[in-house]
C-alpha positions as CSV (number, residue, x, y, z in Angstrom):
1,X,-16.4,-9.7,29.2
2,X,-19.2,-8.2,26.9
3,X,-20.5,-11.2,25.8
4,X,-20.6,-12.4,29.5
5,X,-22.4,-9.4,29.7
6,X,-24.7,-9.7,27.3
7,X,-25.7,-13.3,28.3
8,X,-26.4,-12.3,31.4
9,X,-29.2,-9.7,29.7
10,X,-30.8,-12.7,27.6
11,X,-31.2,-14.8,30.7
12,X,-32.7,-12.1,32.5
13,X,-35.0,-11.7,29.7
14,X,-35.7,-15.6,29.8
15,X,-36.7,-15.3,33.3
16,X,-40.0,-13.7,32.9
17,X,-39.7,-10.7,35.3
18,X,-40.0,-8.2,32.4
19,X,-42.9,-5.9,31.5
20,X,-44.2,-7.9,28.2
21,X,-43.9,-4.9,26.4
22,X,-40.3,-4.4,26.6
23,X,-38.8,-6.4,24.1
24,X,-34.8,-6.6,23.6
25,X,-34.0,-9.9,22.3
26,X,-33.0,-8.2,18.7
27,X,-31.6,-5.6,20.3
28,X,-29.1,-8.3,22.2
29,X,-28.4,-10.4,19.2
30,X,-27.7,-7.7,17.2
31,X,-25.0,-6.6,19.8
32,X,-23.4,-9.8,19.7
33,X,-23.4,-10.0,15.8
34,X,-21.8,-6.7,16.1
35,X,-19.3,-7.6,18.9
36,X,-18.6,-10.8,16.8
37,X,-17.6,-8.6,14.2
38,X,-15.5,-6.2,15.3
39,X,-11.8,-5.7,15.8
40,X,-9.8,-6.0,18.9
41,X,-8.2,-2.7,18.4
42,X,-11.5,-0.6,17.4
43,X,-12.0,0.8,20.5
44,X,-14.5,3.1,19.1
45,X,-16.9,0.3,18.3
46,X,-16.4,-1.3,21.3
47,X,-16.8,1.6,23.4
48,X,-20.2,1.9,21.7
49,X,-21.1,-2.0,21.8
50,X,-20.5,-1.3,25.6
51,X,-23.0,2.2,26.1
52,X,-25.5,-0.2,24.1
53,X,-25.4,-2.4,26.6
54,X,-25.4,-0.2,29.6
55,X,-28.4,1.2,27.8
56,X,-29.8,-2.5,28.0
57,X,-29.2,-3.0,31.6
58,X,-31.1,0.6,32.4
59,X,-34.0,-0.7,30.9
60,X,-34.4,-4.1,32.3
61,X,-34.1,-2.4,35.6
62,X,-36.6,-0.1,34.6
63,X,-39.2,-3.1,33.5
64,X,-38.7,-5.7,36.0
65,X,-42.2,-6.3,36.8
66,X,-42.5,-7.7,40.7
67,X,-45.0,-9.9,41.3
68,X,-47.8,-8.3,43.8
69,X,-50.8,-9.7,45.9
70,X,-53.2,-9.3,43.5
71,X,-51.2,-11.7,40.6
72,X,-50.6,-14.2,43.0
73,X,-54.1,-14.2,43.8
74,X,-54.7,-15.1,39.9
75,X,-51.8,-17.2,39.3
76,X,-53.1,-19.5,42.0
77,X,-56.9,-19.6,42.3
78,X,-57.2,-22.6,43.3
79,X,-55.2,-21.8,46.8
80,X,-58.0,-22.0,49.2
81,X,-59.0,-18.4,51.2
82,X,-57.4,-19.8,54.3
83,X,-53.9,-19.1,52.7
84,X,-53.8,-15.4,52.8
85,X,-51.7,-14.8,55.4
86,X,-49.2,-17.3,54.2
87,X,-49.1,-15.8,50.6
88,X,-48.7,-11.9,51.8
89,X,-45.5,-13.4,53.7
90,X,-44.3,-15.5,50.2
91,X,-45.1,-12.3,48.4
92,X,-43.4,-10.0,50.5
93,X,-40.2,-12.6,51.2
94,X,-40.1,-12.3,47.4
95,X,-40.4,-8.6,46.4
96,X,-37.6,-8.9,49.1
97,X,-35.3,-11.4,47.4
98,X,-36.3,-9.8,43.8
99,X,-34.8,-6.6,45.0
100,X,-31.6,-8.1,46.6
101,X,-31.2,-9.7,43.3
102,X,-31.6,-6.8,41.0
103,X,-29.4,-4.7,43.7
104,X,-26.6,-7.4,43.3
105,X,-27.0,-7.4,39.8
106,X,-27.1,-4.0,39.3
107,X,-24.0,-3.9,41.9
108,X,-21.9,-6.4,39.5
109,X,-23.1,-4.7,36.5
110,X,-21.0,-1.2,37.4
111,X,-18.3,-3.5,39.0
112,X,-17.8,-5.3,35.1
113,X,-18.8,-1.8,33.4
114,X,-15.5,-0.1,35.8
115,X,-13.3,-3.0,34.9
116,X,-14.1,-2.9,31.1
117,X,-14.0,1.0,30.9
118,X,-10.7,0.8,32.9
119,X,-9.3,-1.5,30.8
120,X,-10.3,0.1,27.2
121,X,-9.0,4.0,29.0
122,X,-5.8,2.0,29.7
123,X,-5.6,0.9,26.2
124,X,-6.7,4.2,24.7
125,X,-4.2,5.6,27.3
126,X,-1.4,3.4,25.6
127,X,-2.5,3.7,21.8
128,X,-2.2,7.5,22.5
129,X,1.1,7.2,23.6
130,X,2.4,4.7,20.9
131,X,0.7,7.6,18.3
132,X,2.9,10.2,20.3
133,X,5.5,8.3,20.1
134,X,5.5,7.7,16.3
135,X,4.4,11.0,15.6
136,X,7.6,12.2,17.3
137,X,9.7,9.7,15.5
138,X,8.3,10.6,12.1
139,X,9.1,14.4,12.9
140,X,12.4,13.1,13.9
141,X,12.4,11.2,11.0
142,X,11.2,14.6,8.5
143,X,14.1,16.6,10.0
144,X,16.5,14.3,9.6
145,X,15.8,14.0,6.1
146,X,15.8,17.4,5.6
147,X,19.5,17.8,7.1
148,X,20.4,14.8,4.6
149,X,18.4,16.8,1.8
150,X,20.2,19.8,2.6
151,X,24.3,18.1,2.4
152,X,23.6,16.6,-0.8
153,X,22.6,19.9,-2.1
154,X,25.3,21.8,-0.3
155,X,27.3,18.4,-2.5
156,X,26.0,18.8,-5.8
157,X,26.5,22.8,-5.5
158,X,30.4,21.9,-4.2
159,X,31.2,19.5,-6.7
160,X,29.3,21.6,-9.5
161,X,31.5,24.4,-8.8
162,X,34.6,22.1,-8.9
163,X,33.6,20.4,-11.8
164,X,33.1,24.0,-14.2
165,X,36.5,25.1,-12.3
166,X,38.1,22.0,-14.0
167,X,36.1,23.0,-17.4
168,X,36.7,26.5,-17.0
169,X,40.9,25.4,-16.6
170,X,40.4,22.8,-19.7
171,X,39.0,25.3,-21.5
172,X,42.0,28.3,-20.9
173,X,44.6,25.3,-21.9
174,X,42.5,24.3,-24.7
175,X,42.3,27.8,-26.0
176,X,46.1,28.4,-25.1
177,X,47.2,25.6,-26.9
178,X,45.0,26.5,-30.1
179,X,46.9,30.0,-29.9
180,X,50.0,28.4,-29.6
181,X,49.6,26.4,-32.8
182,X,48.1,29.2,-34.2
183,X,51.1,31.5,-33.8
184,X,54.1,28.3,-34.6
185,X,51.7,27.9,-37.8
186,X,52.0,31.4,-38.6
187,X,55.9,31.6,-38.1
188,X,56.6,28.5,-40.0
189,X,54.3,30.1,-42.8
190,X,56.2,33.2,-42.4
191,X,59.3,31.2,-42.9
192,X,58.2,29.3,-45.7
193,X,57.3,32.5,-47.2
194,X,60.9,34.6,-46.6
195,X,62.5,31.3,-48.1
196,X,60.5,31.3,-51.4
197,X,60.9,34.9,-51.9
198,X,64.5,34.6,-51.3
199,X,65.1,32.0,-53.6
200,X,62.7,33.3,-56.4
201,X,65.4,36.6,-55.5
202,X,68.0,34.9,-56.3
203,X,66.6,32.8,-59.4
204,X,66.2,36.1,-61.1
205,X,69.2,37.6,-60.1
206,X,71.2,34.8,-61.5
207,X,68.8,35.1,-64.4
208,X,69.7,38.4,-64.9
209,X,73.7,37.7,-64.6
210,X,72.9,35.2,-67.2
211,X,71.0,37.5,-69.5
212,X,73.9,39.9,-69.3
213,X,76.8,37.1,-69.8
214,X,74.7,36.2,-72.6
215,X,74.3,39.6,-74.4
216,X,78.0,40.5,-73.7
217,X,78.6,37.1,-75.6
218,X,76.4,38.1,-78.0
219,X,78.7,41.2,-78.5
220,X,81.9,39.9,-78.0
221,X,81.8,36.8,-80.5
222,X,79.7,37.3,-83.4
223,X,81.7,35.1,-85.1
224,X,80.4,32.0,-83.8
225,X,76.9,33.6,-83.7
226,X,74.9,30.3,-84.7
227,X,76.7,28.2,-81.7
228,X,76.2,31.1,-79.6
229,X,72.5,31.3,-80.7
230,X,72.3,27.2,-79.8
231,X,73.8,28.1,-76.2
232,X,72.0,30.8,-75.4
233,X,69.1,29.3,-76.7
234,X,69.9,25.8,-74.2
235,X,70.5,28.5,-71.6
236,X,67.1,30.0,-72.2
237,X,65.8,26.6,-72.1
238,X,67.0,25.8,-69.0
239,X,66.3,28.7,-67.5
240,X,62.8,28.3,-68.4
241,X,63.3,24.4,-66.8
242,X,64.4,26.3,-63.9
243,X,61.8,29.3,-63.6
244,X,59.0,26.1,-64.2
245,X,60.3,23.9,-61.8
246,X,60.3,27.3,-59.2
247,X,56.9,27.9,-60.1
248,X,55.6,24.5,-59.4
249,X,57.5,24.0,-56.3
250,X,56.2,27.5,-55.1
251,X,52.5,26.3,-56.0
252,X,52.8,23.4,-54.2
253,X,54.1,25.2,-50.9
254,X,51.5,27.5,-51.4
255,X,48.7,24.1,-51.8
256,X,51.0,22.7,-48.7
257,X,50.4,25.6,-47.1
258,X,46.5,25.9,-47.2
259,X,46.0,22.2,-46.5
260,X,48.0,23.1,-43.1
261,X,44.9,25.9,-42.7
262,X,42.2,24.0,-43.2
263,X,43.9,21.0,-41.4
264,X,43.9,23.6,-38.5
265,X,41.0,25.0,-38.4
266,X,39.2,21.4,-38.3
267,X,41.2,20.5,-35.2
268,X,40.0,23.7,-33.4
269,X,36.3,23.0,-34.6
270,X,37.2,19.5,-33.4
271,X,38.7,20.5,-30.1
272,X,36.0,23.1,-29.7
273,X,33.2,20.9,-29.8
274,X,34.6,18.4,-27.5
275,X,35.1,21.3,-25.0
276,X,31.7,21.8,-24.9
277,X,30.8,18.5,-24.7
């Protein structure tokens, strides 16, 4: 409808009924460049495209030059001076129909100018409301996320708190277990201990029975004092087998018995690093 518009001003200007001075052809094309150019839904350029051309339409009415009696005078001087009276009626019968003209112009001019301004409010009207509409959406849209921002962390706090519950539970059985093996480790050491002192007991005590069968053997037969001397000599020999044998048996539980410490001690450093893990 603006183009239609604006043809209409560049006939108008083609019709020779403006003041000479006034000069809007640019004016016009560069409208229409403009209109060509712009988008559908910039209603701000078009609203401006259209007070342009209101503008346009003010000052064609303004500079509408109506021909008078004196003009036709010199636009026809070679009438004869008998036509006077018929010319006064032409001119008059024409400042008439000029004016009926501009008045209908001017008349469907606001007509188009109410149509197109009702059209572009009714659009403004609806882009306003679409805007409203998503605005309220995207608030929608911002609350909602903030209720689903708010269960996940209320989540991740719930199943933080179960998860160091089950750590916190693995690590009193961890460190009840490691107690456990600590004390059955100690007992059987204990034992191992009672045992080796009880039998090192009773090695000497039965060493000592021996030294005193010997001597009283010694006493009793000093006849056969070189087979005695061979016995108790074998005796002694044994005995020191015996004592040897102990010794090295003793040393090894005792070796046995540290490689069970360290043994334990790298299963709780073992245990304890994969608890913290």
């Amino acid at each position: 409808m603006l183009r239609v518009q604006l043809a209409a001003v560049e006939n108008m200007t083609k019709m020779h009924l403006l003041h000479q001075s006034l000069n809007i052809r640019e004016d016009i094309e560069e409208l229409r460049q403009t209109l060509d150019n712009v988008h559908e839904g910039d209603l701000e350029e078009i609203q401006k495209i259209l007070e342009d051309t209101t503008v346009l339409y003010d000052q064609i009415s303004q500079n509408i030059v109506i021909p008078s009696q004196s003009d036709s005078w010199t636009m026809t001087e070679s009438f004869e001076a008998e036509s006077d009276y018929s010319d006064e009626e032409e001119d008059t019968k024409q400042d008439s129909e000029w004016q009926a003209e501009m008045t209908a112009i001017q008349n469907t001019h606001q007509s188009e100018m109410e149509t197109i301004r009702h059209h572009y409010e009714h659009q403004l009207k609806s882009m306003r409301e679409r805007i409203e509409h998503e605005e309220a959406r995207r608030r929608k849209l911002q609350e909602e996320l903030v209720q689903i921002t708010t269960r996940n962390d209320q989540s991740l706090t719930t199943v933080k708190a179960s998860f160091e519950d089950v750590l916190e539970e693995q690590r009193n059985g961890f460190q009840e277990e490691m107690e456990q093996l600590k004390r059955e480790h100690q007992k059987e050491l204990e034992e191992e201990k009672a045992a080796t002192r009880l039998a090192l007991e009773a090695v000497r005590r039965a060493h000592e029975e021996e030294l005193k069968a010997a001597t009283s053997r010694k006493v009793n037969i000093e006849k056969d004092r070189d087979g005695t001397r061979q016995n108790f000599s074998a005796m002694l020999e044994q005995m020191r087998e015996e004592l040897t044998n102990l010794s090295a048996a003793y040393s090894a539980k005792c070796i046995e018995n540290a490689q069970l410490d360290e043994r334990l001690s790298a299963l709780m450093e073992e245990r304890e690093r994969g608890g913290d893990r």
